[in-house]
VEXDREN-2710 file (C-alpha; in Angstrom, 1 decimal):
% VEXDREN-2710
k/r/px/py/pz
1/UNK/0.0/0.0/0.0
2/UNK/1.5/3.4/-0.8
3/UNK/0.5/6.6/0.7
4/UNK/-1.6/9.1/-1.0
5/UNK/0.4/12.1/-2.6
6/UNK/-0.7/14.0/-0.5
7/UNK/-0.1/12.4/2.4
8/UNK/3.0/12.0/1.7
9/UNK/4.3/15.5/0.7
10/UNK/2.8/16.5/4.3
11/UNK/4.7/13.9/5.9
12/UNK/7.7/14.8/3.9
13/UNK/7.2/18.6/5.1
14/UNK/6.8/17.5/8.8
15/UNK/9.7/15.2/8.5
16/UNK/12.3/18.1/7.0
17/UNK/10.9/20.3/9.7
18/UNK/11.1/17.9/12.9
19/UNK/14.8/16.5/11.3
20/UNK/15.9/19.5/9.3
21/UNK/16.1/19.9/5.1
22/UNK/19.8/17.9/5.4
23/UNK/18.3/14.9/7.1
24/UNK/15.5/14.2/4.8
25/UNK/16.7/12.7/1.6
26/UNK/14.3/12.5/-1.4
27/UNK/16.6/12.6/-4.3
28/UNK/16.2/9.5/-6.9
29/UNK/20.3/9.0/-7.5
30/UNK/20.5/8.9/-3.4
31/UNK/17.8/6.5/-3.1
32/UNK/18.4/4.3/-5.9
33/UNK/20.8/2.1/-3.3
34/UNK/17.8/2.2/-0.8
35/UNK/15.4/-0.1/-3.3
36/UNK/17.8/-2.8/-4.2
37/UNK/15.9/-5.9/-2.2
38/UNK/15.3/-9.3/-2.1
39/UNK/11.9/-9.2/-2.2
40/UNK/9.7/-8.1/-5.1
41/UNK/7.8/-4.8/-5.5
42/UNK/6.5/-2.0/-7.6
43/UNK/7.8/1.0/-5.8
44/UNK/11.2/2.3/-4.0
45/UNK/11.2/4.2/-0.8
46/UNK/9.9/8.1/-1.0
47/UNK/12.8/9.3/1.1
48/UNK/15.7/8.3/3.1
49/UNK/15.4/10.0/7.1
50/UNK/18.4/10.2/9.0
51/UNK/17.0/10.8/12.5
52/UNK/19.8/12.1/15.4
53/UNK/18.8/10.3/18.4
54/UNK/16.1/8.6/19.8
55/UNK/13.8/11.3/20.3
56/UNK/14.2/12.4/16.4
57/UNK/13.1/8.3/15.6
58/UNK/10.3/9.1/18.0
59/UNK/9.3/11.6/16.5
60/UNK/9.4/10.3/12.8
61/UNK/7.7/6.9/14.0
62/UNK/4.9/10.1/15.4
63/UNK/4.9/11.6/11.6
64/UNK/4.2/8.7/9.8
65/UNK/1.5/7.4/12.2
66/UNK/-0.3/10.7/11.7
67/UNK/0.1/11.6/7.9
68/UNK/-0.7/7.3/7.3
69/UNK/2.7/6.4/5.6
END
């Protein structure tokens, strides 16, 4: 299941501004690595987050509970 567009671009927002603009990665080249897997599917990941510490996972896990992603 993948997130609604919309969803997503205000999870993205909330993301960049909980973690900052350098800690939310959403450019293809970058994430190209990211959807190499075993497993098969039909989409690669929307963005790469690079949370600090605990609280920032926290608060990421928080984000994507709310937005549904």
């Amino acid at each position: 299941m993948s997130a609604s567009p919309p969803a997503l671009a205000a999870a993205l927002a909330a993301w960049r501004g909980a973690l900052g603009d350098a800690h939310v990665v959403t450019e293809p080249a970058a994430l190209a690595a990211l959807a190499a897997t075993t497993f098969a599917h039909d989409h690669g990941p929307a963005a790469r987050l690079c949370p600090a510490d605990r609280d920032q996972v926290a608060a990421c896990v928080r984000i994507a509970a709310d937005h549904g992603v």
